[in-house]
C-alpha positions, -999 to +999 in steps of 0.1 A: +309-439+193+334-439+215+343-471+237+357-478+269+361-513+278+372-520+317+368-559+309+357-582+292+317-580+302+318-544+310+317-512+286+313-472+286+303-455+251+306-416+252+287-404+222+275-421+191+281-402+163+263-410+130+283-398+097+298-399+072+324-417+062+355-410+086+385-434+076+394-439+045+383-474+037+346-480+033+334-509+050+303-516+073+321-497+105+358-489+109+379-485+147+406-465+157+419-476+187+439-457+213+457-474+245+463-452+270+478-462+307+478-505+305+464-530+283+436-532+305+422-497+298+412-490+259+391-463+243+380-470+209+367-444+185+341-459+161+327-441+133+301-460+111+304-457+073+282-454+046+284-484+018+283-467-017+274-433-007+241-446+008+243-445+046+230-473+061+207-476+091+206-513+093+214-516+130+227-552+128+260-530+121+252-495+137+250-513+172+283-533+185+271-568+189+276-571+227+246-551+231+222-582+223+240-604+248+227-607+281+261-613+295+269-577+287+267-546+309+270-514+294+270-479+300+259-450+273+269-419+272+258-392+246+243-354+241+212-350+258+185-338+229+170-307+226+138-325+226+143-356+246+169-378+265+200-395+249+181-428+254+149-412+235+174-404+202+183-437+201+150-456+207+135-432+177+167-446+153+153-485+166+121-479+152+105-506+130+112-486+102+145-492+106+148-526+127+129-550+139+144-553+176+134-520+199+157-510+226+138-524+249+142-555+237+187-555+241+198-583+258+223-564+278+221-544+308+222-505+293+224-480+314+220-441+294+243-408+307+228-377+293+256-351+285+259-312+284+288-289+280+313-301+308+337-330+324+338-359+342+354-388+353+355-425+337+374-448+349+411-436+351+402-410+324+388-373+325+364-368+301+358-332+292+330-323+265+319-290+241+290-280+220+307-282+184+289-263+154+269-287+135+236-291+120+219-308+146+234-313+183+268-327+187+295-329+215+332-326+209+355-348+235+387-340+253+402-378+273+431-372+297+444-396+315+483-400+330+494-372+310+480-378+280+454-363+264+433-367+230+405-349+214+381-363+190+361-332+172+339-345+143+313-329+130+321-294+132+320-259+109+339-228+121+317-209+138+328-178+113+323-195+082+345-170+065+374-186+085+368-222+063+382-200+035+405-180+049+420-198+078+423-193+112+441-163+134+433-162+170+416-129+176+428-109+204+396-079+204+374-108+220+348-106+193+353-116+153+363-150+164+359-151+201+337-191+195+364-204+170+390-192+203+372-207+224+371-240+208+408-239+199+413-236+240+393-268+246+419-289+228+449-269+239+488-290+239+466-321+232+490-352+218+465-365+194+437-341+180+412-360+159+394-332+136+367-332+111+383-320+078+360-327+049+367-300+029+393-279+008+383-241+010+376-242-028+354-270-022+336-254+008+333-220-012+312-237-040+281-246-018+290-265+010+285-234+040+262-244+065+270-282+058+283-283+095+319-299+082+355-281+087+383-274+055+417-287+060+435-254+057+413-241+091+420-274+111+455-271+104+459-233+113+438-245+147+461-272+153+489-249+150+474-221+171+466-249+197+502-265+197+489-300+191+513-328+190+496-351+167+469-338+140+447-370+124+429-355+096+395-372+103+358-370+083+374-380+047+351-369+022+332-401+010+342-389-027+377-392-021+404-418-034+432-430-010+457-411-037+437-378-031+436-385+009+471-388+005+477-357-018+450-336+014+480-350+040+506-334+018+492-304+012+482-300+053+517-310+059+530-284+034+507-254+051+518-263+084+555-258+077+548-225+061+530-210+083+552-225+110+582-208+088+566-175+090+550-170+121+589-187+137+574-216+156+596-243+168+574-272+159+549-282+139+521-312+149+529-350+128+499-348+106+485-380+090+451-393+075+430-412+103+430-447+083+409-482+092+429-503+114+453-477+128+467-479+163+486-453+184+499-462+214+510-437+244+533-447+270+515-430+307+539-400+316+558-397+350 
């Protein structure tokens, strides 16, 4: 979910986004927090873990407490379902199977934004949104706002799957790769790209096509071919050790400043693992 709190009773969400585990530290749910502008404008990425490989759908820690309090107003936003409204895909996840309170029965004031393919504005920040290739429907999200911009892609497979083994190169014939282009244009000269990496390419090549997650050696050819100034390897595989996150940020770091070598780029994105309780900070440019 991504946050957007303009005070103290007042709050935006653009997209929940149920997964797997995204930081590297399990716990019940994990931020990563980005200021942009002043210290009264923040936009929180939240990404709900699982607890010992078992996802859990207990929503007394899917939903962020403030939603029970009737002092609270909030607005939602999120993909609008093939089937029904954002508001419908999370009254079906409140079910009594799953919890005893209906969303209905929020204490908050909740107001629910369905979202396509597009932008618009929040706040001092313009939010811009893609289809990303997943097994069920999920948005990808571009934020700019005084200069800055940042985009938070989880979720996603290349759309040639042959390119999770091979890596990335932009395709000029406008056809083998013309989606994976077209999704390396939406995050363009971004300072901060936040990208699903869950897999190596030897792990993705023994079964895991189709599983809707990206491999570290395509995200970091994309990041290249997109000129990113910041690459936060994002989605950790749940199986993973901090030592072998660690040893994945090496290796990206490594690939990057090969290819970068070869291909005679001046610069090469900072790449680190996204990590519970880290903060980046941007200063609004002139």
């Amino acid at each position: 979910m991504i946050l957007s709190k303009k005070n103290n009773h007042e709050f935006s969400c653009l997209g929940w986004i149920f997964g797997r585990v995204s930081f590297r530290t399990v716990s019940t749910f994990n931020i990563f927090s980005l200021h942009l502008l002043d210290p009264s404008l923040f936009l929180w990425i939240v990404q709900f873990t699982c607890q010992g490989g078992v996802f859990s759908f207990s929503n007394d820690m899917l939903l962020p407490l403030q939603l029970f309090n009737p002092g609270f107003t909030w607005n939602v936003f999120g993909p609008q379902g093939l089937a029904g409204s954002f508001e419908d895909t999370l009254s079906g996840q409140m079910k009594h199977d799953y919890f005893p309170v209906t969303i209905k029965q929020l204490g908050a004031k909740v107001t629910y934004h369905d979202l396509v393919e597009g932008s618009f504005q929040l706040e001092g920040v313009r939010v811009k949104t893609r289809y990303l290739n997943h097994t069920v429907l999920t948005l990808g999200y571009k934020l700019e706002s005084g200069g800055i911009s940042i985009a938070y892609i989880t979720d996603h497979e290349p759309f040639n799957h042959r390119l999770a083994v091979e890596g990335y190169e932009r395709s000029y014939d406008g056809s083998t790769n013309s989606e994976d282009d077209r999704h390396v244009d939406f995050f363009i000269g971004v300072n901060l790209l936040i990208h699903d990496c869950q897999y190596t390419a030897q792990e993705y090549g023994q079964g895991k096509t189709g599983w809707g997650h990206s491999t570290v050696e395509y995200v970091v050819d994309i990041a290249l071919a997109a000129s990113v100034k910041q690459l936060a390897l994002f989605h950790h595989d749940p199986n993973r050790t901090d030592d072998q996150v660690d040893e994945i940020v090496r290796y990206a770091q490594e690939r990057a400043t090969d290819i970068a070598k070869r291909k005679g780029l001046s610069t090469v994105p900072e790449i680190w693992a996204a990590a519970e309780g880290t903060d980046v900070t941007f200063g609004e440019r002139a």
